[in-house]
C-alpha positions as CSV (number, residue, x, y, z in Angstrom):
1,X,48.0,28.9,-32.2
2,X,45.3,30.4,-30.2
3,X,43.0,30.9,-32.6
4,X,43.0,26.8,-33.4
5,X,43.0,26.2,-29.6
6,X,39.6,28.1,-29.8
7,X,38.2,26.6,-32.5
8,X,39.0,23.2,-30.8
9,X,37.4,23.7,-28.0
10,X,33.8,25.4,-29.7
11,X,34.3,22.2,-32.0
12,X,34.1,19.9,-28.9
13,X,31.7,22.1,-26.8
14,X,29.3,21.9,-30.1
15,X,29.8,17.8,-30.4
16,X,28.9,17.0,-26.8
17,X,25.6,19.4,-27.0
18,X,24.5,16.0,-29.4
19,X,21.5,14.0,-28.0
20,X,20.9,10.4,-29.0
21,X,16.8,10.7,-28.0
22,X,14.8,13.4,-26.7
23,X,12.8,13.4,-23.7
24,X,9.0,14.6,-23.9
25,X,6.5,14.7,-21.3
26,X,3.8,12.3,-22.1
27,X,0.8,11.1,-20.0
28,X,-1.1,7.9,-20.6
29,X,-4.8,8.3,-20.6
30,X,-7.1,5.6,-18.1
31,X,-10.5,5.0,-18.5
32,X,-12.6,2.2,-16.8
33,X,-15.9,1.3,-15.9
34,X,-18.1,-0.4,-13.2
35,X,-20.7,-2.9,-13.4
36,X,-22.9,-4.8,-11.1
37,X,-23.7,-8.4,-12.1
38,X,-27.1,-9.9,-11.3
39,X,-25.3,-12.3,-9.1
40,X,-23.7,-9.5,-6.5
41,X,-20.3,-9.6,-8.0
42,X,-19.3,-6.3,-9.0
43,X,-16.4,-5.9,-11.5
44,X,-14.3,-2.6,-11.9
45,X,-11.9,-2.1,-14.5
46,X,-9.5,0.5,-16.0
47,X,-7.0,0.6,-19.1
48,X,-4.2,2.4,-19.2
49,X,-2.7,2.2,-15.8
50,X,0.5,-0.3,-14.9
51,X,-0.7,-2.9,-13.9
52,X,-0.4,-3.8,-10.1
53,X,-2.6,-7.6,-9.8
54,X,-4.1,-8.7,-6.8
55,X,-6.2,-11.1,-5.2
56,X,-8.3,-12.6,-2.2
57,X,-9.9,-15.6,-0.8
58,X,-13.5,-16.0,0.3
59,X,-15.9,-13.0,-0.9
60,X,-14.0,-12.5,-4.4
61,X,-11.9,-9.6,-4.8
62,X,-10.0,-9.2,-7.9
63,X,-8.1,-5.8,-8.5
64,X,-6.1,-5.1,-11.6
65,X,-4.4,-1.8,-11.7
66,X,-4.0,0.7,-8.8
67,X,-7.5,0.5,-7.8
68,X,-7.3,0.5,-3.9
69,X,-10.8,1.9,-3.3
70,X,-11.3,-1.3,-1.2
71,X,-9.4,-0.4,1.5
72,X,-10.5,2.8,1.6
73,X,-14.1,1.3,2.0
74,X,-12.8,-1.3,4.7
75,X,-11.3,1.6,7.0
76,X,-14.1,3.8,6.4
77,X,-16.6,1.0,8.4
78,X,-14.1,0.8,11.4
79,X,-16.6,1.1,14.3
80,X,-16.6,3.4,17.4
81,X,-15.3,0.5,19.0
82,X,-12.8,0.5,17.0
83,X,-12.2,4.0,16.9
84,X,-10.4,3.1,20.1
85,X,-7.5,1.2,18.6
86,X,-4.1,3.2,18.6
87,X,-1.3,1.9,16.6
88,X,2.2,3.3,17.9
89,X,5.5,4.1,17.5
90,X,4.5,5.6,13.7
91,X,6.0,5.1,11.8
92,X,7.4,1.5,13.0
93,X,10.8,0.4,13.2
94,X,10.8,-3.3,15.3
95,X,8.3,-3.3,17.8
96,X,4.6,-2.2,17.1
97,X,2.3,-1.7,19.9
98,X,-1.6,-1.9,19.6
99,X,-3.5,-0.1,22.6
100,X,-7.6,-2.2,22.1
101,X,-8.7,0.5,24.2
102,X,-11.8,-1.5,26.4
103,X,-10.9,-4.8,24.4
104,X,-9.4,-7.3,26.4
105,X,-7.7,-10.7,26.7
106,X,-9.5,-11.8,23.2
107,X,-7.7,-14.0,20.4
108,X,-7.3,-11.7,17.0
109,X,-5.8,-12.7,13.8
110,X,-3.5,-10.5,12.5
111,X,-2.6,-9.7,8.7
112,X,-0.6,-7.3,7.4
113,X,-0.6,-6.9,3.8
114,X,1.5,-5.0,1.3
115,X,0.5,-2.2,-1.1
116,X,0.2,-5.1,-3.9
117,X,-2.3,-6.8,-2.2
118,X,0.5,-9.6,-1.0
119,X,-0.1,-11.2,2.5
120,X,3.4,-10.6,4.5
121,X,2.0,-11.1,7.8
122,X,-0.8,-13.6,9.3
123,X,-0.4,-15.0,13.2
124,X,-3.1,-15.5,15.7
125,X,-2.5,-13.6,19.0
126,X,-3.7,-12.8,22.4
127,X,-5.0,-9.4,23.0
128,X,-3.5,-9.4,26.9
129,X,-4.5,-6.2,29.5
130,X,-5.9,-4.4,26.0
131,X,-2.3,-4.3,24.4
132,X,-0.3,-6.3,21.8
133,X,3.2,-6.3,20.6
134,X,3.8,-7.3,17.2
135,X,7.9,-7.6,15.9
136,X,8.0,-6.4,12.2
137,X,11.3,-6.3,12.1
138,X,10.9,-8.5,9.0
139,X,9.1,-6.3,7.0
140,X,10.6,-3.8,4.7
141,X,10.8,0.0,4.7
142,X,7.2,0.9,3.0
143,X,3.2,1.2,3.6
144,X,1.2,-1.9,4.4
145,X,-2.1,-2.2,5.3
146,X,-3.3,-4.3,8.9
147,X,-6.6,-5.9,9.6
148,X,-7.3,-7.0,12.9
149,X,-10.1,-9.5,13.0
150,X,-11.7,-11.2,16.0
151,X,-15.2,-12.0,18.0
152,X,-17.1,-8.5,17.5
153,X,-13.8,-6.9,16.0
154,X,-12.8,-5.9,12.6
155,X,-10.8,-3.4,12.2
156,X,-8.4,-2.0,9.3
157,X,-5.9,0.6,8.8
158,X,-2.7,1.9,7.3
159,X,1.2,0.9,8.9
160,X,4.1,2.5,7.9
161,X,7.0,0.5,8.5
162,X,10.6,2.4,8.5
């Protein structure tokens, strides 16, 4: 009796060891390119990459892909001026405070958009004794990316909201 107990149970270990698919490790190749049209517009593409699409108003922006390079450019050109600008708590849960630094009482529009190039976020507010308080309470848990834009001020930079 033992002995068909045994062979039951190295019967049943043997069936469940069954797979319906294997899993391998694949990688998708991407290649692109850049090119410079005579008219200024520059187009950048890539293949092989999911596809995340975005778009912009005014100076034409077009991305296709996870091609974020122009963000990177964008917070690269912050001024010294702007240098000044502190975002805090980080990362964000409901209140987030701006600190302009030696900018004062001026109007700035603010945007905040999400990794996907979606505008969540556009008021125009009153920079008041160099602070502002902004209630993203609304937003969800993730990275977003805020430009502040007013009379001698643009400014952009990463927000994580928790």
């Amino acid at each position: 009796m033992k002995y068909i107990h045994f062979l039951a149970l190295i019967s049943l270990t043997s069936i469940t060891s069954i797979s319906a698919q294997d899993v391998k490790h694949q990688m998708i190749s991407a290649q692109g390119a850049s090119i410079s049209m005579t008219s200024g517009l520059k187009i950048t593409q890539t293949i092989g990459q999911q596809s995340v699409i975005g778009t912009t108003t005014g100076a034409v922006i077009i991305q296709q892909g996870y091609q974020q390079s122009h963000w990177k450019t964008l917070v690269s050109q912050n001024t010294t001026q702007t240098n000044s600008i502190k975002l805090y708590p980080t990362p964000v849960t409901d209140l987030l405070h701006i600190d302009f630094g030696n900018i004062t009482n001026l109007p700035v529009n603010v945007k905040i958009y999400d990794l996907n190039g979606r505008l969540v976020y556009n008021r125009k507010l009153q920079i008041k004794n160099s602070n502002l308080i902004i209630d993203v309470t609304e937003l969800n848990a993730a990275m977003y990316l805020i430009q502040l834009k007013g009379t001698n001020l643009n400014y952009h930079t990463k927000l994580l909201v928790n």
